[in-house]
C-alpha positions in Angstrom: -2.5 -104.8 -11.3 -0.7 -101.4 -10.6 -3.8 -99.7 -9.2 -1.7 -96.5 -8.9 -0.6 -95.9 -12.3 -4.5 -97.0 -13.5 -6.3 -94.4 -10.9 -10.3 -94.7 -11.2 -10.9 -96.9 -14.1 -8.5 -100.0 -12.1 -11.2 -98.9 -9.4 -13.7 -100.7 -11.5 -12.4 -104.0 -11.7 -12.1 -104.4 -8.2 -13.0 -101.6 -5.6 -12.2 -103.7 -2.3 -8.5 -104.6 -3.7 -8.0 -100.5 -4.9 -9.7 -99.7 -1.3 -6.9 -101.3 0.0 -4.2 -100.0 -2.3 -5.5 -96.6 -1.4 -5.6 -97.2 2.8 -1.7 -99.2 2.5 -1.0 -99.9 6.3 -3.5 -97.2 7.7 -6.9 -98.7 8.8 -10.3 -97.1 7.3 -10.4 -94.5 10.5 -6.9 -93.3 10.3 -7.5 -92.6 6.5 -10.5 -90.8 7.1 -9.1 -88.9 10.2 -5.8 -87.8 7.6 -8.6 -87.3 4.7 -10.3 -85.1 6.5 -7.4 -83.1 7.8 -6.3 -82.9 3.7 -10.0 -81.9 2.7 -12.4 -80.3 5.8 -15.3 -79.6 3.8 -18.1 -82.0 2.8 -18.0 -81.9 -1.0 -19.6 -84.2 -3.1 -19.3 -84.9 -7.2 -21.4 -86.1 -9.6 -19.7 -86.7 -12.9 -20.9 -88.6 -15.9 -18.6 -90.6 -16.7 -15.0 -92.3 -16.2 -11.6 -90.5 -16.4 -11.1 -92.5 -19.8 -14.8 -91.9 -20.9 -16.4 -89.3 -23.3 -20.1 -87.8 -22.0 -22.7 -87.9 -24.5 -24.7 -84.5 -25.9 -28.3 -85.5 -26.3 -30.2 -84.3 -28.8 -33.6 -84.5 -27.7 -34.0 -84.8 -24.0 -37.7 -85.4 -24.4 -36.8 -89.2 -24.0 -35.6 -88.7 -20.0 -39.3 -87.8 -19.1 -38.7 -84.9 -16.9 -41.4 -81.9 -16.2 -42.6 -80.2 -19.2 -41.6 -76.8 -16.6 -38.0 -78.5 -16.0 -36.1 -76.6 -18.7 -36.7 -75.8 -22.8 -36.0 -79.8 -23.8 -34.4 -79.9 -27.2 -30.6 -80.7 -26.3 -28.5 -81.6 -23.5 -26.3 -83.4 -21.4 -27.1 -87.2 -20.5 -25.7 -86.5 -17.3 -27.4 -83.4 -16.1 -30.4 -84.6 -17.4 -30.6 -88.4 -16.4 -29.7 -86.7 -13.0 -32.8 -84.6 -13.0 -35.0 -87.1 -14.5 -34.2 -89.5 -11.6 -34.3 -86.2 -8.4 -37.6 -84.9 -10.5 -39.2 -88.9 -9.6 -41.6 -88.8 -6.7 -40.8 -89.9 -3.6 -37.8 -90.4 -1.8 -34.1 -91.3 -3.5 -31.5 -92.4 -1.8 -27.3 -91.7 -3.3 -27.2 -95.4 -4.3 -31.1 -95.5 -6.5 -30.0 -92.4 -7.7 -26.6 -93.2 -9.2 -28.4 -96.5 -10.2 -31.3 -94.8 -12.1 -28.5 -92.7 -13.9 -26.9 -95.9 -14.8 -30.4 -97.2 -16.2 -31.4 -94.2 -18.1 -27.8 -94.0 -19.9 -28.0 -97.7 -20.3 -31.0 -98.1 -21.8 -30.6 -95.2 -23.7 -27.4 -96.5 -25.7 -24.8 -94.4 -23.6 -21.8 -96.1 -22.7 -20.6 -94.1 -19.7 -20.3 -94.9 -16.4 -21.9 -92.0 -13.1 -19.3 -92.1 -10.5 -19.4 -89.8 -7.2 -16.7 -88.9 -5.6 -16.6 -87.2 -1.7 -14.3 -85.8 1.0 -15.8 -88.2 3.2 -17.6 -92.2 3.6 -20.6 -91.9 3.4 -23.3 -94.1 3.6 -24.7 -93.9 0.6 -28.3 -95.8 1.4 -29.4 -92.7 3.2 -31.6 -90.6 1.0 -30.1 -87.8 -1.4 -30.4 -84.4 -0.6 -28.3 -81.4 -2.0 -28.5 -79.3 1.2 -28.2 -82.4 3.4 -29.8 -80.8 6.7 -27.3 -77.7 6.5 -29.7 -74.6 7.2 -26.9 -71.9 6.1 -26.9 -69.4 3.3 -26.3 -71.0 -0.2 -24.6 -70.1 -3.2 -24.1 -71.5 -6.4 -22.1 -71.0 -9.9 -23.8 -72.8 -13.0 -21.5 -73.0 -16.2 -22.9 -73.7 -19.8 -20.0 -74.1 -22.9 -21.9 -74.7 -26.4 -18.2 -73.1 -27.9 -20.9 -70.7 -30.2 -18.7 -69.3 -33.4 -15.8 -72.3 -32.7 -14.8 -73.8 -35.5 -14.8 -77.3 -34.3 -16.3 -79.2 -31.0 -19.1 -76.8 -30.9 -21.9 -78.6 -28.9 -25.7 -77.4 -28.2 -27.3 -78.8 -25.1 -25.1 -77.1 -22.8 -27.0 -73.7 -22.0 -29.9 -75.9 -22.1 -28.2 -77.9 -18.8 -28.0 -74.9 -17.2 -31.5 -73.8 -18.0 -32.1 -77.0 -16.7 -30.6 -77.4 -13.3 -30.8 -73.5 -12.2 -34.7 -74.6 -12.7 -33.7 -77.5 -10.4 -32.0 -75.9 -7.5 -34.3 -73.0 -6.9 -37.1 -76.0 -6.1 -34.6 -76.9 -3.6 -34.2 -73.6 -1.5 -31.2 -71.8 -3.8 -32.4 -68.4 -5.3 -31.8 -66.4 -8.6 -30.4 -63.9 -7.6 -26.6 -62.1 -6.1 -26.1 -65.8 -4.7 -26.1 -67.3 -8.1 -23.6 -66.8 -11.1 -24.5 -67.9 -14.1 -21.9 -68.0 -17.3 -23.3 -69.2 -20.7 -22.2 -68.3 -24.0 -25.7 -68.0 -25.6 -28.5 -66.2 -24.2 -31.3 -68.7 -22.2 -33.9 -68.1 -20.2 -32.2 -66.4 -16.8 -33.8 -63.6 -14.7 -30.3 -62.5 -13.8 -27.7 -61.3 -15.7 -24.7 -63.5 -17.3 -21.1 -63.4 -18.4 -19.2 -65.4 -20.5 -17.6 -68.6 -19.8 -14.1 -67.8 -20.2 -10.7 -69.1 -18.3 -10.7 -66.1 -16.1 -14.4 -65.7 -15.2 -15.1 -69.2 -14.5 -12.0 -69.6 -12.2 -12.7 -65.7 -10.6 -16.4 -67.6 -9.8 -15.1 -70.0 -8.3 -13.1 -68.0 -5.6 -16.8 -66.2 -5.6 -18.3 -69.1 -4.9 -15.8 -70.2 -1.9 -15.0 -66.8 -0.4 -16.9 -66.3 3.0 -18.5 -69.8 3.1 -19.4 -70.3 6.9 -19.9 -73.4 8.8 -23.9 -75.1 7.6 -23.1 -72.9 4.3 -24.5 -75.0 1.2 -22.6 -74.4 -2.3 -23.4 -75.9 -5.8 -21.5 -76.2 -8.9 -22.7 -77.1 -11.9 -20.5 -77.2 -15.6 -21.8 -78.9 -18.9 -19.1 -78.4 -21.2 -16.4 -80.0 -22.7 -13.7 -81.7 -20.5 -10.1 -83.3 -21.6 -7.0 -84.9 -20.5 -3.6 -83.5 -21.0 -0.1 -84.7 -19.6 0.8 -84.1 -16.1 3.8 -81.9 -15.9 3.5 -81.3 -11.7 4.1 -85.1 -10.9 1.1 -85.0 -9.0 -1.1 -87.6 -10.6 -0.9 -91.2 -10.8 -1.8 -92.0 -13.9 0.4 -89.2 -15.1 -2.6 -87.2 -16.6 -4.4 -83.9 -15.6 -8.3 -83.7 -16.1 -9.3 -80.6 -17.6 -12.2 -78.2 -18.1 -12.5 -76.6 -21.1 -13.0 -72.5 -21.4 -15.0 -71.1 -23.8 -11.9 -69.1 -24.6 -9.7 -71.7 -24.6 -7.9 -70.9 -27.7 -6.1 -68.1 -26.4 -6.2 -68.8 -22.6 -5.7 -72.2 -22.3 -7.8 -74.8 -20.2 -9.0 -75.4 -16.4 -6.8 -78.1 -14.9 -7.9 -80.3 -11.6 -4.6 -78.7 -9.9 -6.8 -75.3 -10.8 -9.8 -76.6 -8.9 -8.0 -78.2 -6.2 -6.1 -75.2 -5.4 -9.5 -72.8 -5.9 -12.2 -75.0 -5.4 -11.4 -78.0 -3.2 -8.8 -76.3 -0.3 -11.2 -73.1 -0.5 -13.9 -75.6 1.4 -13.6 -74.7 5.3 -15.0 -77.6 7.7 -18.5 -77.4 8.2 -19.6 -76.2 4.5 -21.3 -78.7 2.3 -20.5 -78.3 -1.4 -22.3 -80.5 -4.4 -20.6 -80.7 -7.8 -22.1 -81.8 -10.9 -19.6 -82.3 -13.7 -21.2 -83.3 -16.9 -18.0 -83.5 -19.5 -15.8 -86.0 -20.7 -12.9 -87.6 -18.8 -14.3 -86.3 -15.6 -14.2 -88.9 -12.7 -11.4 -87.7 -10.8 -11.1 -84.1 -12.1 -11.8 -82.7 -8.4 -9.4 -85.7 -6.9 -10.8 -86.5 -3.7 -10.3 -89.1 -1.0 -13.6 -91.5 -1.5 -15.4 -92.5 -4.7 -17.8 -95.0 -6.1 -18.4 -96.3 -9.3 -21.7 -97.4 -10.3 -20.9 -100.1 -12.8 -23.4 -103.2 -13.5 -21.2 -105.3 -10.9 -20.9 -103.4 -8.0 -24.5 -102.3 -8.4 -25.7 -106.0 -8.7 -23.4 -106.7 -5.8 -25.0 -103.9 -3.3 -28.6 -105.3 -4.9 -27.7 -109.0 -3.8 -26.8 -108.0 -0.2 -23.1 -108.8 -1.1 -22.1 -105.7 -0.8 -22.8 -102.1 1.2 -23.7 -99.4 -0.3 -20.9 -97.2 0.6 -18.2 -94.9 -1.0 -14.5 -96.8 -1.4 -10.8 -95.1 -0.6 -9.6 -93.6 -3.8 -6.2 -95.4 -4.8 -5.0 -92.3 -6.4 -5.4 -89.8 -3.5 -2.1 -90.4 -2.3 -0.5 -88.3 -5.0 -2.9 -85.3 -4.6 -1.6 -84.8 -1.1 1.5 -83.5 -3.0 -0.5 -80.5 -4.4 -1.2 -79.5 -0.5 2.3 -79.3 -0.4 2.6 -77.7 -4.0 -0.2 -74.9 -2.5 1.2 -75.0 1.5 1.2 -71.4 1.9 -2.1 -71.3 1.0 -3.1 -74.6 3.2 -1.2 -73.1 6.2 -3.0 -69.6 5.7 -6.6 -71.3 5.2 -6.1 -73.5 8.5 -3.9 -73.2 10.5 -0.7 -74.4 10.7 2.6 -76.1 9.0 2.5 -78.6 11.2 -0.6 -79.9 10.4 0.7 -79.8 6.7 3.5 -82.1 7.3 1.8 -84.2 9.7 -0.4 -84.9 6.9 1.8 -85.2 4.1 4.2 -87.6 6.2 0.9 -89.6 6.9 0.3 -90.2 3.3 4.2 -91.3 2.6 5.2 -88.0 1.5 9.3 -87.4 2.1 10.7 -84.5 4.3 
């Protein structure tokens, strides 16, 4: 199997053969030493589903059990909401339980799709769950609702809801609304801030918001329920010769959100010491921010960590390789944001990139 040209979804049939696809003749240090050079902040992703998979709009969310003060109910997004449902629970959740208790609710719900995570950096992913993860700096965070009101097709209606939802969620966990927070919906919900619309140039001017200024022990948090998609690679920089998109609300006229967009504004805006946690609740999303580990949390590797035949840990992504090229594609910006061209070929040459 050409675990290259499949990316993610060949991740499932076997994560220790794509793990070693992905490290090639480097050893699990050296990759995470190079990984880390490519990628200094701690980021982490939540997304609902596989690149190949479609996330489900719920229309009742009654059914996930979460606090009757958690949001309005009605509709939503199974991700965002079989996330809350499971970080709502009492007592302590670790990474792995949680993932797993995403896979249960979906599951047993009738949802097909698969919660992956994907991080800059292994993890162990028994230790328990925590957004700010025991960083004490300031926090910021963008939350992004798309319902596509007034569209004459794809229009969806638990989106604002999500947002409702985890804006709710984050302010029980030390984020605050107010100038930290950016909210942009296309509907009115219930927000004691200001909002602006969701379109191609607000959401990717939030995003350089978001970033700008971050200091080391800094916590960020981005939320999007929306609609994602797929279109064909034209930069050569993807594996499996498909970019993951996010969707604007004006879309239409200003075209979509591509992973290169979020590498370039999102991912190599990170410095090292800022913590950043992404929840991506839209269709074809597992590798939309590409980064260097991941973990899948499919009924055989969860049965497999839950028989002691396995640790609980995040796996080398086998399509990383080809996102080094957009560090190379955005150098300027690399070399301005830390440091040096040398570090930028070092890196590059590392991961089998020619000079």
């Amino acid at each position: 199997m050409n675990f290259f040209s499949k990316g993610w979804d060949a991740f499932n049939s076997d994560p220790h053969e794509a793990e070693q696809a992905a490290l090639g003749d480097m050893g699990a240090e050296e990759y995470g030493e190079k990984t880390t050079e490519a990628v200094p902040g701690d980021i982490f992703m939540f997304s609902g589903c596989q690149d190949s998979q479609t996330s489900a709009d719920v229309s009742n969310v009654s059914s996930f059990g979460l606090p009757p003060d958690s949001g309005p109910g009605g509709a939503g997004g199974a991700c965002t909401n079989a996330l809350l449902a499971t970080a709502y629970a009492p007592g302590e959740v670790s990474w792995v339980e949680l993932l797993e208790q995403m896979r249960q609710f979906l599951g047993g719900r009738g949802y097909s799709q698969i919660p992956q995570l994907s991080s800059s950096r292994q993890i162990d992913l028994s230790m328990p769950f925590e957004i700010a993860g025991g960083y004490g700096g300031a926090r910021k965070s963008l939350l992004v609702g798309i319902n596509y009101v007034n569209h004459s097709q794809g229009v969806l209606s638990g989106c604002v809801n999500d947002v409702v939802s985890m804006k709710n969620y984050i302010c029980s966990e030390g984020f605050m609304e107010d100038d930290t927070m950016r909210i942009l919906v296309d509907e009115p919900g219930d927000f004691a801030i200001p909002t602006d619309h969701p379109s191609k140039e607000n959401i990717i001017n939030s995003i350089r918001w978001l970033v700008e200024d971050a200091q080391p022990g800094d916590v960020l948090f981005f939320h999007y329920s929306g609609h994602g998609g797929q279109q064909r690679d034209t930069s050569g920089d993807e594996e499996d010769g498909m970019d993951e998109t996010l969707i604007p609300e004006d879309y239409n006229s200003s075209g979509v959100i591509t992973d290169d967009d979020l590498f370039r504004d999102l991912i190599m805006g990170i410095p090292v010491g800022v913590r950043l946690v992404c929840v991506m609740d839209c269709c074809h999303s597992g590798s939309i921010l590409d980064l260097p580990f991941m973990f899948t949390a499919s009924s055989g590797t969860m049965s497999a960590i839950q028989e002691g035949g396995a640790p609980a840990q995040m796996f080398a992504n086998p399509g990383f390789h080809g996102q080094i090229g957009k560090l190379v594609k955005y150098g300027m910006d690399f070399v301005e944001q830390h440091g040096g061209a040398d570090k930028l070929l070092s890196m590059a040459s590392s991961f089998g990139l020619p000079f």
